[in-house]
C-alpha positions as CSV (number, residue, x, y, z in Angstrom):
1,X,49.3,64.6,-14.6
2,X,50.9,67.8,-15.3
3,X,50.3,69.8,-18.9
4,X,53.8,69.7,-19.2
5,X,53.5,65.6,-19.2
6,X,51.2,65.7,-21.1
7,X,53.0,67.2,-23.8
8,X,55.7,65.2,-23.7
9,X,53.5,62.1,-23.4
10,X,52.3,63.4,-26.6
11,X,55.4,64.5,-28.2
12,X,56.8,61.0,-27.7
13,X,53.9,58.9,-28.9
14,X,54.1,60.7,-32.2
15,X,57.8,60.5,-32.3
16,X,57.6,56.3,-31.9
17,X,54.3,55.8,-34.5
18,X,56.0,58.5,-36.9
19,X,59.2,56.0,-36.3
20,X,57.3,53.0,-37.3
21,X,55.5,54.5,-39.9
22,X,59.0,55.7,-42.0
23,X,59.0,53.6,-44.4
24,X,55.6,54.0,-45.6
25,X,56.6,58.1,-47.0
26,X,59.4,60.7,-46.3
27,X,56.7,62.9,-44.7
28,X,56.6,60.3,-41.7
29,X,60.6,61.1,-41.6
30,X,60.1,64.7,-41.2
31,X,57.0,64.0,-38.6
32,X,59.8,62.2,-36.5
33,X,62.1,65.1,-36.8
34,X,59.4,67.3,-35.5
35,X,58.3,65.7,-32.8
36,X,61.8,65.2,-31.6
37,X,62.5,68.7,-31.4
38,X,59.3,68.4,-29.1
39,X,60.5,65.9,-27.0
40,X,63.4,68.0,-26.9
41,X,61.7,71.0,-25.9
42,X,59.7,68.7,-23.1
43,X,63.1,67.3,-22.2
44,X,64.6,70.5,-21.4
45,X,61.9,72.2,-19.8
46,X,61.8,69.4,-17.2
47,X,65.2,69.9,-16.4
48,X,66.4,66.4,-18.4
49,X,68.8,67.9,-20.3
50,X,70.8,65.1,-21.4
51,X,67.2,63.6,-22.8
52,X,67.0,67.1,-24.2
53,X,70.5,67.5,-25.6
54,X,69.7,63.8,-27.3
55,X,66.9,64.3,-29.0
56,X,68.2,67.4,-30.4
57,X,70.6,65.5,-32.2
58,X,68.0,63.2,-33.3
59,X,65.6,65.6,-34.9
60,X,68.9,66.9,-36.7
61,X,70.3,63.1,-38.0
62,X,66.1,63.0,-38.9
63,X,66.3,66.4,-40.7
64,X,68.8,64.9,-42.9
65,X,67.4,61.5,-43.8
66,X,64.0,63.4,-44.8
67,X,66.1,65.5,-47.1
68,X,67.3,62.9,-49.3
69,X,64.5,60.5,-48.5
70,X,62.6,63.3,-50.1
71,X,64.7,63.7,-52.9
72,X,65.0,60.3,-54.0
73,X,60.8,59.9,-53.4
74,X,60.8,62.8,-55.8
75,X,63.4,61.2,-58.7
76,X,61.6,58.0,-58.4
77,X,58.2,58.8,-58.9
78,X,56.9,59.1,-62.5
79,X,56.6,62.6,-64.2
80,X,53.0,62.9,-66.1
């Protein structure tokens, strides 16, 4: 197995637990985003650049629900 398997091994693992896991805190959301911009990075450097052009997208659509998943974690929680 190449390094550059590897990494996207790695990059896509994290991307489906961080998926399954966004419920549980908005940082999970932006863990998704991040490691679809991996992916997309692995996608492209393999030459898959449809997979790569997709999960660009992705990590953008991500970007955004962390943003107001964030914001209403943030109003919801308590103050002092």
């Amino acid at each position: 197995m190449s390094g550059l398997n590897v990494f996207g091994l790695c990059a896509v693992s994290v991307m489906v637990i961080c998926y399954a896991m966004e419920k549980h805190h908005p940082h999970f959301v932006l863990a998704f985003a991040v490691s679809c911009i991996l992916a997309s990075i692995y996608g492209f450097l393999q030459g898959a650049w449809p997979f790569g052009l997709v999960e660009c997208v992705w990590a953008i659509i991500a970007a955004k629900r962390w943003w107001f998943t964030a914001r209403a974690h943030a109003e919801a929680r308590p103050i002092g």
